[in-house]
Each structure stands twice: as C-alpha cells, then as structure tokens.
N, C-alpha and C positions, 0 to 999 in steps of 0.2 A: 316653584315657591319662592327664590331666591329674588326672582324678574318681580314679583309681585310683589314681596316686600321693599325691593328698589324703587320703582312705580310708585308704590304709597310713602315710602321716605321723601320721595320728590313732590309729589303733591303736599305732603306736610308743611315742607318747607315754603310753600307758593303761601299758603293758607297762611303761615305764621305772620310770612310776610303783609302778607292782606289785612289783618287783624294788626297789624302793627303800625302799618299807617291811617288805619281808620282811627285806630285809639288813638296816636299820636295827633290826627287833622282834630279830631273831634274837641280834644281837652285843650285846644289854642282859644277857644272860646267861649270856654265857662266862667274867664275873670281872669283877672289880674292876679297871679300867684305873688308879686311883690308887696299888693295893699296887704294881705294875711302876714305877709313876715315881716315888716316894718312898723312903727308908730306912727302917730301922727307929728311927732316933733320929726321925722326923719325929712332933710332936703330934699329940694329935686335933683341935686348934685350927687347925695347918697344912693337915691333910690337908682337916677341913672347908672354909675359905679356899680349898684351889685344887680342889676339886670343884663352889664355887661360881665362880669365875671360868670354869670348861669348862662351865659352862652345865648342870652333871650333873645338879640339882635342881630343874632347871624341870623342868614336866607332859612326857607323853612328846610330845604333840601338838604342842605348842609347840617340843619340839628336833626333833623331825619338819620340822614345815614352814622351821625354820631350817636344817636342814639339805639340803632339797631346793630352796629360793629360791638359796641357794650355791653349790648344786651344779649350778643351771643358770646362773653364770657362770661356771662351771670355777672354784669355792674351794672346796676340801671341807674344811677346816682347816689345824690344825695336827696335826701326827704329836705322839702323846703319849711316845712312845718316843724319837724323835728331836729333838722341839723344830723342825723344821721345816718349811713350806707342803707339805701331800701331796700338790699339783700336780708341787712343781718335783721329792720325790722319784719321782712316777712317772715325768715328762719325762723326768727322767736315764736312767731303766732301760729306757723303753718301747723307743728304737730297739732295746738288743738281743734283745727278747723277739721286735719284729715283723721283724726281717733273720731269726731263726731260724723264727718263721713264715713266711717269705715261701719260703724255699731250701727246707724242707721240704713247702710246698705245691707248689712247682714240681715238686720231686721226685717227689712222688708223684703229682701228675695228667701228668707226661710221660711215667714209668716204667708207672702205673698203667693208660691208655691203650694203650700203645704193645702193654703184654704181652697186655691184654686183645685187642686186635684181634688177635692172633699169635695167642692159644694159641683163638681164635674161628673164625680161617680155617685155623690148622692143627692142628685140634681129634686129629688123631688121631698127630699125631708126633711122638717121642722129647722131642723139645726142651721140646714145649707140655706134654706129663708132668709133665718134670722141673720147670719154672715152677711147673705144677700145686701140685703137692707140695712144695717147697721152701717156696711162699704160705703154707702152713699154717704155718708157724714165722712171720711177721708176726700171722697170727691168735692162733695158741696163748701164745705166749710172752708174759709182763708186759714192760712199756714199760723200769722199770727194770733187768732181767734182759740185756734185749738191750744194753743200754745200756752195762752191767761185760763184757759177752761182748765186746762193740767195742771198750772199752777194755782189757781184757786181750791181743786178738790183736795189735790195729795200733797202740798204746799202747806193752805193755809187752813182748810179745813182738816185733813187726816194729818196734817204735819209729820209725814212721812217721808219728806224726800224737799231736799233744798232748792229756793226758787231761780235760785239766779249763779254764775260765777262756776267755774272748773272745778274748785276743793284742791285737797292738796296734791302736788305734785313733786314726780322724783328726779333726777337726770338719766338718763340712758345714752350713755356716748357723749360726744362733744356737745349737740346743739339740740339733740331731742330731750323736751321731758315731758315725761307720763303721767296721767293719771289714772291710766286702769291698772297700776298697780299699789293704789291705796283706797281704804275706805270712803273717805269723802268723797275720792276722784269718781268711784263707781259709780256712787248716788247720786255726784251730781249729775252724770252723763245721760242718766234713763230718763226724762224729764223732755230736753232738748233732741235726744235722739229718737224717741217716740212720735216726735215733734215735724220731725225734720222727714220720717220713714213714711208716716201713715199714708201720705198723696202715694209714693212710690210703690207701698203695699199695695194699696190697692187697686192701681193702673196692672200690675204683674200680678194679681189675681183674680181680673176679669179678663187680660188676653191669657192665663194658663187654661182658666174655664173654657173660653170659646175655642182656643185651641184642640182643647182636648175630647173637646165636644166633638170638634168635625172629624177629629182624627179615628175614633170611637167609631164615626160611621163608613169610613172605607171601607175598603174590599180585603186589603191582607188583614185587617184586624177579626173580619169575619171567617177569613180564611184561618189565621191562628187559631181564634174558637172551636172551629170545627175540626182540626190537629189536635184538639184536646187536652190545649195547654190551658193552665189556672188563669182565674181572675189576677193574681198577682203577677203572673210570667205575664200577661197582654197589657193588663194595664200601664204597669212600670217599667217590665223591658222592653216591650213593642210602642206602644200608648206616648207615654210619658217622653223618651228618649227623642220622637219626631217631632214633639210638645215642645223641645228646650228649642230650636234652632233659632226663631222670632222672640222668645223668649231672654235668651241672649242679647238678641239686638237692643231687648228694648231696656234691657238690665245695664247693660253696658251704657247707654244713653242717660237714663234718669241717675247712675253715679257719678256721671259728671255734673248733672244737673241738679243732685244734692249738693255737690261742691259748690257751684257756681251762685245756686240761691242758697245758700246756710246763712246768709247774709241777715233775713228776716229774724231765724233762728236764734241765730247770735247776739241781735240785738234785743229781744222781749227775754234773754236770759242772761242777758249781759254774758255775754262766751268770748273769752278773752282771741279770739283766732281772727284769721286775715280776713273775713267780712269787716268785722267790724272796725279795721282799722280801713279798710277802703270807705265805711260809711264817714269816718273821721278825715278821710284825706278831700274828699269829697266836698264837705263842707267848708275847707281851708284850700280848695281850689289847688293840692298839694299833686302837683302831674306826675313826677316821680313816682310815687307811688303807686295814682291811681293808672299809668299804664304797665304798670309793672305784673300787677294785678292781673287786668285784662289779658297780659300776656302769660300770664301761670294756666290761668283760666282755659286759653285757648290750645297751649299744651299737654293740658289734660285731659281733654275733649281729642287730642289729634291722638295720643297714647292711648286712651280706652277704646279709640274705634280700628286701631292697629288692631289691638287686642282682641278684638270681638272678630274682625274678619279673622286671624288667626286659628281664634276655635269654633269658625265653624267647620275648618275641616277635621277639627277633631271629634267635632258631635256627629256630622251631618258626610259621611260617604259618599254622596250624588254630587257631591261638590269636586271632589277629588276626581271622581269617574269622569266627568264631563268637561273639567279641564283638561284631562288627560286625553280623551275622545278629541277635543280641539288642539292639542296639538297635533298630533295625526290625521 
C-alpha cells in the first residue's frame, strides 16, 4: 500500500507539472495582459518599465520555473487586473465554489444511488419509467438552460427561492465563510446546486442501474437466493456493495468535474466563487490568475483519484487479494 501510494504521489507530481506548462505555454497567447492594465495615455516608456517589472521579458523558461518554484508555496503572484495576491483572491471565492460542490455532489450520489437501485429492482413499474424518462432531460438539456428553466419556475413564477447571488454569509475561521449556516445562504444554494448536480445525478443513476442489473444476474447472487437469504440481505449486502466499485470511480470523477465546470453555474446565478472570477480574468487576459486556477483545478482532480483508488480497497476485497497474490 505504501509503494502505491509513493508511485501515485510521483505520478501526481509529473501531471502537475504537465498541466503547469501547458497553462503557463497556452495563456502567453491570449493578449497582451499590459493593454488591460494601462490607459491609453500610458507611454511606450511606461508600458516597457511595467512589463519589465512583471518579469514579461525574461526567456520563457526562466518565467516558467519562477512561476512553478511559487507556485509550490502557494504564491502564484499578483492578479494584473486587480493589483492583488491571487492566493488571497481565490481563498475568498474558493469556500463558495466548494459548498456549491459539495451540496451538489451529495445531491447527486444520494439521489443518483437511490433512483438507480429503484428503477433496478423495479425495473418494470410505472414509477421506474417515469424516472426513466424524465433522466433524459438531466442528459439532454445544457447546464445553462436548466439553469434559467429553475429560475424562471421557482424564481419568478412560484417566487420561492432567490435567482441569483450566495445570501448572507458568516466567518468560520480565518478565511472561510459560510452560508449553509444562515437562512438566505440555504435558499440561495438549492437553485445552483440542483443546477450543477442533475447531469451528475443522472450519469450515477444509469451506471448504478446497469450495474446492478448485471450483478443481479450472476451466479453467487443466485447462489445467495437459494441460501435463503431475503430480498434485502442480496440486494444491498451482496447486490449493491459489488454495485459501488465503478460507481466510485465514476462519483469521484464527475466531483471534480462539478468543480471544474461550476463555471456555467456560477455565471447564470451570478455565484460569487472562483469560476466566476476565472470567467473575469479571462476576459482582462489576467494570467495570474487564470493559471493559478488551472492549477487548483488539476489538483483536485489528482487528490480525488488518490482517493478513489484508495477506497477501492476498502469496498472491493479482490483487489487487496490479487495484489497480495502478486507479490508472491
């Protein structure tokens, strides 16, 4: 276990690395980050002066490794747009980009689960249909589409829940603040997280289905049955448990990938978190930022798939036996 977690810390770091000069090569090309922070009264004199102080004229190699020695103590500069450490602006935005991932991954691996094993054991009733079918609108439909359909019903029609913006929020600790601990915070979060969950819902409720489908038809499951154990002992201690291993995988994947795109989200609900300030740097050609971003991004994605190989050997025992078989 140990070799294997060393192994995948080393591979991490290749990957960070990869992702750090592709963002780095890529953003030398979107523009002129000096045109966005100067006037037009500004000299050539000026403008040369502060593209030499931002280091724009060293070799690329040279602001490369300046920029990845920083970046591994957490300073990735200054924002050229804002004049401020692009740490402390992603700390500010980060809590509410990860509370709206967090609500919408819950959401969709409890919902996504739950329907999956329903419309699996009662693959031929009315109800598991209508799931069926209804699923297709999480598939079919763009991210922001559902997004104005939410806010036009329960928005502006039922005017039960607020269209845009976090609601109030509290401090927790130095740099985190909350809003699942106040009333508006709650309301506004169901909206955008409903929002951001349903594509994820219902990708992990048609692999729990098919899953559980096949599983249903092997041989120990039929062998359980005829032991005389219940519908509930096969379904969800035998069934269900060999149902999580891919299931995992794929759960662990789309909450990075809730992360990564909350971006859409953020923006049609105006959501004060680090999409939407990457959609802002973006536009002001601000690179600081926008690799700083990329580089959260690809850290998150390295930490959840630690995580996922991690528990498969907690769900999944064949795993453990057959590496153990390979070392002998």
């Amino acid at each position: 276990m140990l070799a294997f977690i060393i192994r995948r810390l080393f591979q991490s770091v290749i990957v960070m690395l990869a992702v750090a000069l592709v963002s780095f090569s890529l953003f030398r090309f979107v523009g002129d980050p000096i045109a966005s922070m100067v006037g037009q009264e500004t000299t050539l004199a000026e403008r040369a002066a502060l593209r030499d102080a931002l280091g724009l004229n060293d070799p690329f190699l040279v602001q490369f490794w300046s920029f990845v020695a920083r970046a591994a103590q957490g300073d990735f500069g200054i924002s050229y747009r804002l004049q401020q450490p692009v740490m402390e602006l992603i700390l500010s935005r980060l809590p509410a980009t990860l509370e709206l991932a967090m609500i919408s991954g819950i959401f969709a691996f409890l919902f996504g689960v739950g329907f999956g094993v329903y419309t699996a054991l009662k693959r031929r009733g009315w109800l598991s249909n209508a799931i069926m079918t209804v699923s297709l609108i999480g598939v079919s439909l763009p991210t922001f589409l559902i997004g104005v359909l939410l806010i036009w019903v329960f928005a502006v029609e039922l005017q039960m829940l607020p269209s845009f913006g976090r609601g109030d929020v509290v401090p927790v600790g130095d740099w985190w603040r909350t809003g699942l601990l106040t009333q508006s915070g709650r309301m506004s979060l169901i909206l955008p997280a409903i929002t951001l969950g349903l594509y994820q819902m219902t990708l992990i409720m048609r692999l729990v289905r098919a899953e559980m489908l096949e599983v249903l038809r092997t041989d120990y499951i039929k062998f359980a049955r005829a032991r005389g154990l219940t519908n509930r002992a096969v379904n969800f201690g035998h069934a269900l448990k060999n149902t999580m291993v891919p299931v995992i995988t794929i759960t662990g994947l789309q909450l990075g990938s809730i992360i990564a795109f909350s971006i859409i989200t953020e923006t049609v609900f105006q959501w004060p978190g680090v999409g939407a300030l990457f959609i802002r740097s973006v536009q002001f050609v601000d690179v600081p930022v926008m690799a700083a971003y990329l580089m959260l991004i690809a850290l998150i994605f390295v930490v959840i798939n630690l995580i996922v190989d991690l528990l498969y050997y907690a769900v999944d025992p064949r795993l453990r036996v057959s590496r153990s078989h390979a070392r002998h």
